[in-house]
C-alpha positions as CSV (number, residue, x, y, z in Angstrom):
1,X,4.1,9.6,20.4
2,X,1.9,8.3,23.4
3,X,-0.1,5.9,21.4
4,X,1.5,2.7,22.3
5,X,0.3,0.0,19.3
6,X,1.5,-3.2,21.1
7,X,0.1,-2.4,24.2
8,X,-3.2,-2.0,22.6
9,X,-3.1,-5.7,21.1
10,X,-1.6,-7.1,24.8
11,X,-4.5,-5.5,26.6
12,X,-7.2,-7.5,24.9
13,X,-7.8,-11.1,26.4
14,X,-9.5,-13.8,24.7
15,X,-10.6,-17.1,26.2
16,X,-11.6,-20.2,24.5
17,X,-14.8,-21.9,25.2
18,X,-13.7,-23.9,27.6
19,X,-10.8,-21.3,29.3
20,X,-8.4,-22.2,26.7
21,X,-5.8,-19.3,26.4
22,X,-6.4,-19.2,22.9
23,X,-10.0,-18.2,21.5
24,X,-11.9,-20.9,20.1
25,X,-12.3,-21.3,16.4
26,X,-15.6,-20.7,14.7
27,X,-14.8,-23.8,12.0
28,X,-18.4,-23.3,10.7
29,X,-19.4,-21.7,7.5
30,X,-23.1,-21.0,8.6
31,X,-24.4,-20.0,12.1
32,X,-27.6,-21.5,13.7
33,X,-30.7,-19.2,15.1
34,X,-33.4,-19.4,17.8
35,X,-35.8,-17.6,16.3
36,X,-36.5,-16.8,13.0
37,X,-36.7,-12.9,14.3
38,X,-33.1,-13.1,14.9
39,X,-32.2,-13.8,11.4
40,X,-34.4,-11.3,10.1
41,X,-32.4,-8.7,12.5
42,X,-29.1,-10.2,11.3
43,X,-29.6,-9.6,8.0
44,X,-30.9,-6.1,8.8
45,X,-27.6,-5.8,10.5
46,X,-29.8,-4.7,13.9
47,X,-28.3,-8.2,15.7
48,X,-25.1,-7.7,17.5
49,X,-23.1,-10.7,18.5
50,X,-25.4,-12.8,16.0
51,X,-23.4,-14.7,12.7
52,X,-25.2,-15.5,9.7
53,X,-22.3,-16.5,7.4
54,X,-19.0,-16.4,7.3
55,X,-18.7,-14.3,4.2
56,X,-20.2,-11.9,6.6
57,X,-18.0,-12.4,9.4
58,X,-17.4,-15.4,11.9
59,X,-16.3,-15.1,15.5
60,X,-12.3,-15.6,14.3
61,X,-12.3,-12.9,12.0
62,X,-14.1,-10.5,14.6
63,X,-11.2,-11.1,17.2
64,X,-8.2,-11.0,14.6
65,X,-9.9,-7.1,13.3
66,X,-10.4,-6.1,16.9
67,X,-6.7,-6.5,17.3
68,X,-5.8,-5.2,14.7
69,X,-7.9,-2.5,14.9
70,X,-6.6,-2.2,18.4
71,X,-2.8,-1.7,16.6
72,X,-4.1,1.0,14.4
73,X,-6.0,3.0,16.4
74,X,-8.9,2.8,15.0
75,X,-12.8,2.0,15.6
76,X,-13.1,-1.2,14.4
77,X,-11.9,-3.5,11.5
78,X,-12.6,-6.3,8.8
79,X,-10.5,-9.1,7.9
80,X,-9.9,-10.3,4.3
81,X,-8.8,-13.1,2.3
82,X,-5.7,-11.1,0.5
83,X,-4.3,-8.1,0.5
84,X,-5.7,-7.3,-2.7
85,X,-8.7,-8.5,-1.3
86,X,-9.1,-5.6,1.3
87,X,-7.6,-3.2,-0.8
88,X,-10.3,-3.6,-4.3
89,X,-13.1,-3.5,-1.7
90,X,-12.0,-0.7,0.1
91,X,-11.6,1.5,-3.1
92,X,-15.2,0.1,-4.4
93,X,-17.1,1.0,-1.4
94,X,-15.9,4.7,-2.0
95,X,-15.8,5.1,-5.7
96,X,-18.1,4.7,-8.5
97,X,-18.6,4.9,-12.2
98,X,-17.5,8.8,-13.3
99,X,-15.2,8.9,-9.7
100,X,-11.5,9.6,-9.9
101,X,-8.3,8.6,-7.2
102,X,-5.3,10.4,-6.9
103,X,-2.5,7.7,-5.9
104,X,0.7,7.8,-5.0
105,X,3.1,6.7,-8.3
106,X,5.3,4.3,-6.1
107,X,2.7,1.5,-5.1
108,X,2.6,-2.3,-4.5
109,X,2.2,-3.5,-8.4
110,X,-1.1,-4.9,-7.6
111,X,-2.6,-1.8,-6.5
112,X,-1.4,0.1,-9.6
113,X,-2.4,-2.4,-12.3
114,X,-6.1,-2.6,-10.2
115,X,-6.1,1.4,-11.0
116,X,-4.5,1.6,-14.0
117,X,-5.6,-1.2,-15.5
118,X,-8.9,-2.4,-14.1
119,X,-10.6,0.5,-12.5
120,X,-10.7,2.2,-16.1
121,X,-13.4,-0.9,-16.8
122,X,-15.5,0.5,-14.3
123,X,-15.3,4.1,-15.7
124,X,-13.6,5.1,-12.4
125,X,-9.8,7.4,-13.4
126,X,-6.6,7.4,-11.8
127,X,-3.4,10.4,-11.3
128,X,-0.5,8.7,-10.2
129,X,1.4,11.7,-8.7
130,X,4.8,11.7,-6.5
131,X,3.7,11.5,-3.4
132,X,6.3,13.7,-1.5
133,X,5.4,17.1,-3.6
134,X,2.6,18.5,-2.0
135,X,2.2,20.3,-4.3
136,X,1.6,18.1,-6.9
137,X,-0.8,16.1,-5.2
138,X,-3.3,19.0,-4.1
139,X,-3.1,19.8,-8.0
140,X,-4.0,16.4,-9.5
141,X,-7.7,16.7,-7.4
142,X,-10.9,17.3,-9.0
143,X,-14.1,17.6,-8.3
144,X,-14.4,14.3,-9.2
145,X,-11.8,12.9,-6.5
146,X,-12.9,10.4,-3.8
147,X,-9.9,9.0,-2.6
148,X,-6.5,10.2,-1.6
149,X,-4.2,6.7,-1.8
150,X,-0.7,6.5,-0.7
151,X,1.5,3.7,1.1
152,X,3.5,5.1,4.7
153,X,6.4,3.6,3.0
154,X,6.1,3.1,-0.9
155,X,7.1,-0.4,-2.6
156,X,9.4,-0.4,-3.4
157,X,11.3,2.9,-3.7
158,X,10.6,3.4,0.4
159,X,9.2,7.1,-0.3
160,X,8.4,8.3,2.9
161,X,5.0,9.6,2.9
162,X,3.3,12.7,5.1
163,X,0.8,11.3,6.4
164,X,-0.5,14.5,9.1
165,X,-0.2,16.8,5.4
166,X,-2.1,14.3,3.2
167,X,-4.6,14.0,5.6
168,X,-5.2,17.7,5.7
169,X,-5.9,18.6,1.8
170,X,-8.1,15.2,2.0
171,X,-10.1,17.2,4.8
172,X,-10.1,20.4,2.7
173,X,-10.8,18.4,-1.0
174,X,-13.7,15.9,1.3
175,X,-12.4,12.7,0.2
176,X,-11.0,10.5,1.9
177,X,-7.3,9.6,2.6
178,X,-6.6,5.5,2.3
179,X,-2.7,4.3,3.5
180,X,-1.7,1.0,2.4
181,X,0.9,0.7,6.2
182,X,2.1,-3.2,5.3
183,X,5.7,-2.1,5.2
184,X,5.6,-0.4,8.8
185,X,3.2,-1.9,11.3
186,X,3.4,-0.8,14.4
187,X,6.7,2.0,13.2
188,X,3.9,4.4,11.9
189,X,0.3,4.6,13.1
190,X,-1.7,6.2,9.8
191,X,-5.0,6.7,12.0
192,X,-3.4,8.5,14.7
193,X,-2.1,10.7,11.7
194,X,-5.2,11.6,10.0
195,X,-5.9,8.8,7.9
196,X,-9.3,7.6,7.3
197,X,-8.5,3.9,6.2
198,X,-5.7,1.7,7.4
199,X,-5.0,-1.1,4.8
200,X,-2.4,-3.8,5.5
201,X,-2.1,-6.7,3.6
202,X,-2.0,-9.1,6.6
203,X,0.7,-12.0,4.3
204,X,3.1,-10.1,5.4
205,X,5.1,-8.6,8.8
206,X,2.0,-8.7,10.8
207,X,1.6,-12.9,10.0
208,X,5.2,-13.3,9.6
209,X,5.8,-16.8,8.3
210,X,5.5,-16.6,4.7
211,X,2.5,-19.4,5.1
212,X,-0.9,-17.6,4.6
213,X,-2.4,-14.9,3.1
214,X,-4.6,-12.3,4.4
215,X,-5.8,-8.5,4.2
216,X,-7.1,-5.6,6.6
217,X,-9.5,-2.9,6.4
218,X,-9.3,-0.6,9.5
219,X,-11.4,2.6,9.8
220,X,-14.6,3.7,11.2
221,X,-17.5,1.6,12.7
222,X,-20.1,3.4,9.8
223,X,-17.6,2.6,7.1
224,X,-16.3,-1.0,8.0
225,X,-21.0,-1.7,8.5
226,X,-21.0,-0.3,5.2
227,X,-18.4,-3.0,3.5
228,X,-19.9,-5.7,5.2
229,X,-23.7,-4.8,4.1
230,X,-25.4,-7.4,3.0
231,X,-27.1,-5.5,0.2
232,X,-24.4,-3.2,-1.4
233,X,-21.4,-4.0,0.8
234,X,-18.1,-4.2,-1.6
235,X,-16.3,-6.9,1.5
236,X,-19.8,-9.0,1.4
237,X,-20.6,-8.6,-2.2
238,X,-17.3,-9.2,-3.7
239,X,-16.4,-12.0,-1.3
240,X,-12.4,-11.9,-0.9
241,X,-13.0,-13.6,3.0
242,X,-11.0,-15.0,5.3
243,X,-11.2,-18.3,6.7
244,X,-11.5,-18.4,10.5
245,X,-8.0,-21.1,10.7
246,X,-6.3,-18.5,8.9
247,X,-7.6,-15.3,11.1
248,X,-6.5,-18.0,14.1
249,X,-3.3,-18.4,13.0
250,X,-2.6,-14.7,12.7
251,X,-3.9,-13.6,15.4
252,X,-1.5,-15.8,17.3
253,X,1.6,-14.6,15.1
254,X,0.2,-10.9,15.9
255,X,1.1,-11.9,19.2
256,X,5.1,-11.5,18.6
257,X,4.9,-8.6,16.6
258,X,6.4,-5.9,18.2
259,X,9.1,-8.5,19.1
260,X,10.1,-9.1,15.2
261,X,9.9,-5.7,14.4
262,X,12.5,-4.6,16.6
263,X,14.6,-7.6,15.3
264,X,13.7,-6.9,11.6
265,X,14.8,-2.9,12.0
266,X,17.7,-3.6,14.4
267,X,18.9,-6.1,11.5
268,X,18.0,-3.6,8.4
269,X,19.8,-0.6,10.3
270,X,23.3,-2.2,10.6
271,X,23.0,-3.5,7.4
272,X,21.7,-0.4,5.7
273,X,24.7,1.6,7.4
274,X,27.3,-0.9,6.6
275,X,26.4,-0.9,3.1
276,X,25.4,2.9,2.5
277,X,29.6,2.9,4.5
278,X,30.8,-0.2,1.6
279,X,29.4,2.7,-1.0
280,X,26.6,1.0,-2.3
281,X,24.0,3.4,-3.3
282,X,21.2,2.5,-0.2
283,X,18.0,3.3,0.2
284,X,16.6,2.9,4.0
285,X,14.3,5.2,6.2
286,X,16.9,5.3,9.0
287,X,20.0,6.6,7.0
288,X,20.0,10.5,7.3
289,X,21.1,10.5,3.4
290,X,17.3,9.5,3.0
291,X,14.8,11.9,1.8
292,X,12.4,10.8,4.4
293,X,14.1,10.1,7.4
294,X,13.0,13.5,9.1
295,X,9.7,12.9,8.4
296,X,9.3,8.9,9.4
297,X,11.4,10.3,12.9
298,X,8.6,12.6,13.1
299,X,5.9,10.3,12.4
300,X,7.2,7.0,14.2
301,X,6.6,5.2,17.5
302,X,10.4,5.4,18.0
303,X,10.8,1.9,20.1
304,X,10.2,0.3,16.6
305,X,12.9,1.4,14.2
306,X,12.4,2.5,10.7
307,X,11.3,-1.4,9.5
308,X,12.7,-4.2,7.7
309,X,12.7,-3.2,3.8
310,X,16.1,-1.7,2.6
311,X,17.6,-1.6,-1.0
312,X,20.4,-1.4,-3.0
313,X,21.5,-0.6,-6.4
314,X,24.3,-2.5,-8.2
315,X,23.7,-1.5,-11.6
316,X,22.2,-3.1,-13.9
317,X,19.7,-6.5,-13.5
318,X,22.7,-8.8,-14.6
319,X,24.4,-8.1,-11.4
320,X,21.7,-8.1,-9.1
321,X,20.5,-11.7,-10.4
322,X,24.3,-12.8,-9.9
323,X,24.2,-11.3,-6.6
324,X,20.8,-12.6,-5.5
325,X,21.2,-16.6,-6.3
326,X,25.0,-16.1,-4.7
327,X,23.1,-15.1,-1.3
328,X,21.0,-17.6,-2.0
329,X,23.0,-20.4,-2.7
330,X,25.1,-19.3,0.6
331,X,21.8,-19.8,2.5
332,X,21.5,-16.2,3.2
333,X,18.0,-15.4,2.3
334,X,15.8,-16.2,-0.3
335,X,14.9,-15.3,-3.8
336,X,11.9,-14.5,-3.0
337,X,8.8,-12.0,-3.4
338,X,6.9,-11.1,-0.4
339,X,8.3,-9.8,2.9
340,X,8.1,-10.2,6.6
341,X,9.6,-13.6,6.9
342,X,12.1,-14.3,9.8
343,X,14.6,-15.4,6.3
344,X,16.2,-12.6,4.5
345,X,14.1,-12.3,1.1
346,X,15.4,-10.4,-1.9
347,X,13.9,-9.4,-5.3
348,X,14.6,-7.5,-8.6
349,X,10.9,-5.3,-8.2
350,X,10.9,-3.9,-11.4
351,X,11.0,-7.4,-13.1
352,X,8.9,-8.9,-10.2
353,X,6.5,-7.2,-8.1
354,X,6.5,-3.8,-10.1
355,X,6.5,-6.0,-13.2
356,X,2.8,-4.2,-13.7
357,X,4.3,-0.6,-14.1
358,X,5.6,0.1,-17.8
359,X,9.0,0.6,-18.3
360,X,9.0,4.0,-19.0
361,X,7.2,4.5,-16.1
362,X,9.7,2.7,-13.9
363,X,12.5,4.8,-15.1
364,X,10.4,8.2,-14.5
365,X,10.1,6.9,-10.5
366,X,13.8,6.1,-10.3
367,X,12.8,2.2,-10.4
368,X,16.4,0.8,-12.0
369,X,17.0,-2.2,-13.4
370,X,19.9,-3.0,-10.9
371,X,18.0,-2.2,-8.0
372,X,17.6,-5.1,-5.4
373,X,14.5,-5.1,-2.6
374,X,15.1,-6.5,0.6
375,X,13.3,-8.1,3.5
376,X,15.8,-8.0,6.4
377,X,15.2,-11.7,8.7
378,X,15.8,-12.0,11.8
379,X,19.0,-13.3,11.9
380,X,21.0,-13.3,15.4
381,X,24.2,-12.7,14.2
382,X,23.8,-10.2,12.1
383,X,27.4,-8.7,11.6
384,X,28.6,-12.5,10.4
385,X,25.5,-12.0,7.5
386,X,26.9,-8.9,6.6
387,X,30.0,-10.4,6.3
388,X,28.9,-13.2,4.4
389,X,26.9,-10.9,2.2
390,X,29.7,-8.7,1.6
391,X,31.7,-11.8,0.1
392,X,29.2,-12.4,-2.4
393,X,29.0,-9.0,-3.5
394,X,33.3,-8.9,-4.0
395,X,33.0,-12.6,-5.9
396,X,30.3,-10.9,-8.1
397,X,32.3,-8.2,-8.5
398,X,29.7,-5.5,-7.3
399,X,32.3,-4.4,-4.4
């Protein structure tokens, strides 16, 4: 692909107030005005370069969602507090009372128990369909239908979605086609694909140091002015904003990006390979024996990898907890949730962060009990962890 996602984020320079190489932070909660004209026009959203609030946006946020937008590819963006807190608003801005979503049935645990659980309260429906038949997901749309919702990369299965063919029964149904891309930033570029929305939540690779939360909505100019409308904008209404230290201190991490990445899918590669070659049963983008490793080749900026986020079944949960505090112990990684730390972090999903999802929906997906998520660091030695991880899995009797 020609679109070159770090490039965009180096081209765009930012100087302090007084020539710093670092913009200046906004640390102000309400903005000042010359005229009482102004405000008027700010509120009427007819005032551009004017702040109000920072509920509405403050000169931080603005840079950290022109970046990021920038990566994406797409018009513009808005910053949020969580990732939970883009992705609510996002589905609220589009969907109302009588609406219907047809989602992907391998998501973040968050986003299902919002649709499962939640959205039901506000008379809006959900169809959690596999995401890779087609098929399937052309079938589960109605008339109803507002939103087409899938993750590039599903958490925590790593289904491989098709983006370019998602996009095109959105276009033919008229609804729109959201993609949650937190497990490959800058690997796959959803806009440049055909999606409408580009979610990430922001905690993650893109920060990179496990010490602050955030949230993304990318998309079009109309739709991201819609959210932030001060009179039925779900981002201003429902409030989920960041604060401008935070949007600073990721937009400096943003910075190093497309070094991590390289690092994190360098790492998860050999390790992936090494395993998949041990005969654990592996799951990772870049191993051929994947479903979806065709389709992520087609779809990815190649210089990137295929990410960070591998797993690994051992069998039953027993093992994998035994397995998991070893590493842990040997100062391997962490037991951890979350991802996109420069520390190996490891988890049990379906008693974790796919908790939400009902047993007997878990074992429908193929989400075992022994399967382990992982977060490849950024280790520099990485054949000495896979030695070391390779000991803990003979002690605990997994190899």
């Amino acid at each position: 692909m020609s679109f070159k996602p770090a490039d965009q984020i180096q081209d765009l320079q930012y100087f302090g107030e007084f020539g710093g190489v670092n913009p200046s932070i906004s640390d102000s909660s309400t903005y000042t005005f010359l005229s009482a004209k102004t405000m008027f026009d700010t509120f009427e959203g007819n005032a551009e370069g004017c702040y109000l609030y920072s509920r509405h946006s403050s000169p931080s946020n603005l840079y950290l969602g022109q970046a990021l937008a920038a990566m994406e590819g797409t018009e513009t963006a808005t910053v949020a507090a969580t990732g939970m807190g883009a992705i609510v608003p996002a589905i609220m801005q589009v969907c109302g009372a009588g609406d219907h979503i047809v989602a992907s049935r391998t998501i973040y645990g968050g986003t299902y128990a919002y649709m499962k659980n939640f959205c039901p309260r506000l008379d809006i429906s959900t169809s959690f369909v596999d995401i890779t038949d087609l098929k399937k997901v052309e079938a589960a749309i109605t008339s109803n239908t507002k939103i087409l919702y899938c993750e590039s990369v599903s958490n925590p299965l790593l289904e491989v979605a098709d983006i370019e063919a998602l996009s095109g029964i959105a276009r033919k149904h008229g609804i729109k086609l959201l993609v949650d891309n937190t497990f490959s930033p800058l690997g796959i570029s959803p806009a440049k694909l055909g999606a409408d929305v580009v979610l990430h939540s922001l905690t993650k690779f893109i920060n990179g140091s496990s010490d602050t939360m955030g949230g993304v909505i990318c998309g079009s100019q109309e739709f991201i002015d819609e959210l932030r409308n001060v009179n039925d904008g779900a981002c201003m209404l429902m409030g989920a904003s960041m604060d401008s230290l935070r949007a600073a201190s990721i937009l400096k991490n943003l910075r190093t990006l497309h070094i991590r990445i390289k690092q994190h899918s360098t790492n998860a590669m050999y390790l992936a390979t090494n395993f998949e070659n041990d005969g654990l049963r592996t799951v990772y983008p870049g191993l051929t024996s994947h479903k979806g490793h065709n389709l992520f080749g087609k779809m990815m900026n190649t210089e990137y990898g295929f990410g960070g986020m591998l797993t690994i079944d051992v069998g039953s949960l027993e093992k994998a907890n035994q397995l998991m505090e070893l590493m842990q112990e040997r100062n391997l990684g962490y037991l951890a949730v979350s991802l996109g730390f420069y520390k190996t972090l490891f988890s049990a999903p379906g008693t974790s962060t796919s908790s939400e999802i009902p047993e007997e929906e878990q074992a429908e997906m193929g989400l075992t009990d022994g399967l382990i998520r992982f977060s490849i660091g950024l280790d520099n030695d990485i054949e000495r962890t896979y030695q070391m991880m390779r000991e803990c899995m003979k002690e605990t009797g997994i190899l």
